[in-house]
C-alpha positions in Angstrom: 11.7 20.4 -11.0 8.2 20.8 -12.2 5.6 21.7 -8.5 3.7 17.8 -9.4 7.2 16.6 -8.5 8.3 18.7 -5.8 5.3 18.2 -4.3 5.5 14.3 -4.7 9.1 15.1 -2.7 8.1 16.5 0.1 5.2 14.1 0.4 7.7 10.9 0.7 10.1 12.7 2.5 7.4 13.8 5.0 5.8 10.4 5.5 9.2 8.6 5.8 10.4 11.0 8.7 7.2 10.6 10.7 7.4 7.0 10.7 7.3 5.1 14.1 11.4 4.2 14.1 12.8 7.7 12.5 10.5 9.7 14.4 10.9 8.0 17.8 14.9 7.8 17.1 15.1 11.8 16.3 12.7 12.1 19.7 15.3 9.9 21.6 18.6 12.3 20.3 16.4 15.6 21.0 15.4 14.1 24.5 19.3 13.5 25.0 20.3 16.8 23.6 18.0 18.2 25.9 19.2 16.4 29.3 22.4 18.3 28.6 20.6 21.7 29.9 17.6 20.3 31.3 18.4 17.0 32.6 14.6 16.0 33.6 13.0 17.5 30.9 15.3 15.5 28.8 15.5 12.4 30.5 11.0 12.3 30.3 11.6 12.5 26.3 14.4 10.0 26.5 11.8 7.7 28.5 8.6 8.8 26.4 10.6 7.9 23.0 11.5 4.7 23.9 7.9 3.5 25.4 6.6 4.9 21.9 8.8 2.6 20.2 7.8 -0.2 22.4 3.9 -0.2 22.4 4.5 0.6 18.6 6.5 -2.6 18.5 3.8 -4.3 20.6 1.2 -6.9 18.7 -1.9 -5.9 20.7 -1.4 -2.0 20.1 0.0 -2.6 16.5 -3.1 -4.4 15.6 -5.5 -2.1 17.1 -4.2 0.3 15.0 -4.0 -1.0 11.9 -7.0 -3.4 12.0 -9.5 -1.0 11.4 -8.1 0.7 8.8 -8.2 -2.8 6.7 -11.7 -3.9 7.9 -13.2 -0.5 6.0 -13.8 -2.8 3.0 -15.0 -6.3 3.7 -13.3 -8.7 1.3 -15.0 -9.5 -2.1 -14.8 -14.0 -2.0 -16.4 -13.9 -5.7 -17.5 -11.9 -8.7 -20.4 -9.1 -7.6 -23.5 -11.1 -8.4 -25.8 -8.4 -11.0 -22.6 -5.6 -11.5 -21.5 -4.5 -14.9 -18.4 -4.9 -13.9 -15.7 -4.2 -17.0 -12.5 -4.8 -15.3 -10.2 -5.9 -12.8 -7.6 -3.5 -11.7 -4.3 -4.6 -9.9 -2.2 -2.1 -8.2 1.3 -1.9 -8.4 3.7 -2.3 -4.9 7.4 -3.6 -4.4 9.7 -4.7 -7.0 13.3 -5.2 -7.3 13.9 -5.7 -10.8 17.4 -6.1 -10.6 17.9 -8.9 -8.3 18.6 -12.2 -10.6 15.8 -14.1 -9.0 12.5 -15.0 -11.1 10.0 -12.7 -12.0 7.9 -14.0 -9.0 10.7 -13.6 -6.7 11.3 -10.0 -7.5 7.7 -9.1 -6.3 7.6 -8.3 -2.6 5.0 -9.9 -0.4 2.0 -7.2 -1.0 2.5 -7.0 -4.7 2.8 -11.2 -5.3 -0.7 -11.1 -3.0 -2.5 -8.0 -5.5 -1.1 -9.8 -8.3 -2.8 -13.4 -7.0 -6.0 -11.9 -5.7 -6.6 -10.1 -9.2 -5.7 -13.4 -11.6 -8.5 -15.4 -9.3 -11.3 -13.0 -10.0 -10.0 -12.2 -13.7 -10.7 -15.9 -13.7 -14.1 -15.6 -12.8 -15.1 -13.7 -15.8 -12.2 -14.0 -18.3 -14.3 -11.8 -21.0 -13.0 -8.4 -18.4 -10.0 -6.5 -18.5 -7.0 -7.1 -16.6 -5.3 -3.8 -15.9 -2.0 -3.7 -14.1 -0.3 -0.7 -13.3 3.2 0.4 -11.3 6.0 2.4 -12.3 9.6 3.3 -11.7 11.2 6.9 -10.9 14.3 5.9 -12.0 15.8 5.8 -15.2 15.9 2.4 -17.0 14.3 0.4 -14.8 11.5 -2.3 -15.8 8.6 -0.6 -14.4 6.0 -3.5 -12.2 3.8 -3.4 -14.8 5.2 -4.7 -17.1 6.6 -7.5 -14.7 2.8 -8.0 -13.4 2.1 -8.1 -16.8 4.5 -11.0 -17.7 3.1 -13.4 -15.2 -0.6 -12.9 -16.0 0.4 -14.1 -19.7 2.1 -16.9 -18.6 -0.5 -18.5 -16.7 -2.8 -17.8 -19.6 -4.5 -13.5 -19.8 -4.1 -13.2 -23.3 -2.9 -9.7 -24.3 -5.9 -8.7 -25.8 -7.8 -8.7 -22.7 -4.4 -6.9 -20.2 -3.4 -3.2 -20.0 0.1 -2.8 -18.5 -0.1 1.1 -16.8 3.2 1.3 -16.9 3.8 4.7 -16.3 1.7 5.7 -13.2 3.8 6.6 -10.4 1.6 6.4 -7.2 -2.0 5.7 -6.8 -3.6 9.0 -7.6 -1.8 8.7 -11.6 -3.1 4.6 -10.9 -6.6 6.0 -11.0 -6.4 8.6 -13.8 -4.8 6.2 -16.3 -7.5 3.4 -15.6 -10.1 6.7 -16.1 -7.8 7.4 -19.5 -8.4 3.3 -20.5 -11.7 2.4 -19.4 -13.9 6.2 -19.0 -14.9 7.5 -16.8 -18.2 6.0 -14.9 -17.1 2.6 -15.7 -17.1 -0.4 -12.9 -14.0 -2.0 -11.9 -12.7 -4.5 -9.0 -9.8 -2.5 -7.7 -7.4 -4.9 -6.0 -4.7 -3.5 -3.7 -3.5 -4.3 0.1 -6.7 -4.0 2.8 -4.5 -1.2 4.5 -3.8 0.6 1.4 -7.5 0.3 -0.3 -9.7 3.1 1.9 -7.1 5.9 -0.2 -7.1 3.9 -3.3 -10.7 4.1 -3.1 -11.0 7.9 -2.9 -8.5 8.4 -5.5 -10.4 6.1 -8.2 -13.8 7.8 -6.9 -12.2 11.8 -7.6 -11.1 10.2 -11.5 -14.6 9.3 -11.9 -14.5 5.6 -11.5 -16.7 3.4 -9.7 -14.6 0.6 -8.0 -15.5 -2.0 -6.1 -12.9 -3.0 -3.5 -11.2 -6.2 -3.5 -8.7 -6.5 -0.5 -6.3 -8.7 0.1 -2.7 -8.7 1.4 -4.2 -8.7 5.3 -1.4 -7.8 8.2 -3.8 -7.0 11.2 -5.0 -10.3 13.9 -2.4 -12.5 12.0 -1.1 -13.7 15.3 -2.4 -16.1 17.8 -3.1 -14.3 21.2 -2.3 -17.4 22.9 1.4 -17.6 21.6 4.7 -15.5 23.4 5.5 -14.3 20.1 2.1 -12.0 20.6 3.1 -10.1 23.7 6.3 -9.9 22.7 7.5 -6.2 20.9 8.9 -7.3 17.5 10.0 -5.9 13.9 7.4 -7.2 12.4 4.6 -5.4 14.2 6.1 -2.2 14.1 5.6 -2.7 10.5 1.7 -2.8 11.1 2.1 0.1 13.1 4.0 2.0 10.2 1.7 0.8 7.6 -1.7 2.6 9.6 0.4 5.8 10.4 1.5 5.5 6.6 -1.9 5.3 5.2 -3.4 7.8 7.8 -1.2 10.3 6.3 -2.2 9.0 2.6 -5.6 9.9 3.8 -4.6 13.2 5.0 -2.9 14.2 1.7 -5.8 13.0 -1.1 -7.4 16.3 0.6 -4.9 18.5 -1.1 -4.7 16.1 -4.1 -8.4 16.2 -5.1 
């Protein structure tokens, strides 16, 4: 195992154990562990892990969280008026390429939004690039690209005018293969999730880019504050909690990536 991909290991395994529901579950078995010896000490970690979990779960701390984080870049609602602008870059996200749905359907709900936020500005200036990039790790499977890429000439990108990246892994390899295509200095829209875009950003700034961000996919202030379903601790907004600690730690690592 080469030290890029050992690295890349310990990365994902790191972020995916210090995610809200592993991390408070492995607090909750310590904290019971520990009430075996020391029953108060124990039972305060038993009690601290599960009101974690709970404001985690929570709308109103879920969204303070994570709304920030996609407010950094305002959303782009047309072409930049006086920007050489060469290209429109669409970052891969889910995909299950096995299920026997259509193409569409095998997108997951961030990667159908990049994919539909980057055709409408293509749009706007047809004459740019469409590049679309996401790969797989394992062996023989379609990588996103290629699926992105599949859609985008159905509903009319000709090929001469898309670049499938179908071989960049995670979003630093994203931003050194559009460097690779385009050189570096060029102007691009970079279209990703609003969450996900402030590390995208830094990573297409260190290959020399200039992008311009084009969120989309928002999660944050989705609910209405006047609804149960708000002040109620659910699934779904410990996701928005997961996706900010998630990205935090993205941040954290581009310093050791630069």
């Amino acid at each position: 195992m080469t030290d890029v991909s050992f690295y890349t290991l310990i990365k994902v395994m790191a972020a995916q154990l210090l995610m809200p529901l592993p991390f408070c579950t492995g607090l909750l078995f310590f904290g019971l562990l520990l009430r075996l010896r020391w029953r108060r000490a124990g039972g305060s970690v038993v009690v601290i892990a599960v009101l974690l979990l709970v404001l985690l779960s929570w709308a109103p701390v879920a969204d303070r969280l994570l709304g920030p984080v996609e407010a950094r870049h305002p959303a782009l609602h047309d072409w930049p008026p006086e920007e050489s602008v060469a290209a429109v870059m669409v970052l891969g996200g889910g995909y299950q390429p096995h299920q026997p749905w259509v193409v569409t359907g095998q997108l997951s709900e961030a990667s159908a939004n990049r994919l539909l936020e980057g055709l409408r500005l293509w749009h706007r200036r047809p004459d740019a690039l469409l590049l679309v990039s996401g790969a797989d790790r394992r062996a023989g499977v379609e990588p996103m690209a290629r699926a992105f890429g599949r859609i985008a000439m159905d509903i009319g990108v000709p090929d001469t005018h898309l670049r499938m990246l179908d071989f960049a892994t995670d979003t630093g390899e994203e931003a050194r293969a559009a460097a690779r295509v385009l050189g570096e200095g060029t102007q691009l829209l970079l279209v990703t999730s609003a969450s996900h875009m402030p590390r995208a950003m830094v990573h297409f700034r260190n290959a020399g880019l200039r992008p311009i961000a084009a969120p989309t996919h928002y999660l944050a202030r989705r609910d209405d504050t006047d609804r149960l379903s708000y002040w109620i601790p659910s699934a779904r907004h410990l996701e928005k909690s997961e996706r900010a600690i998630y990205e935090w730690l993205g941040m954290l690592a581009t310093r050791w990536e630069r």
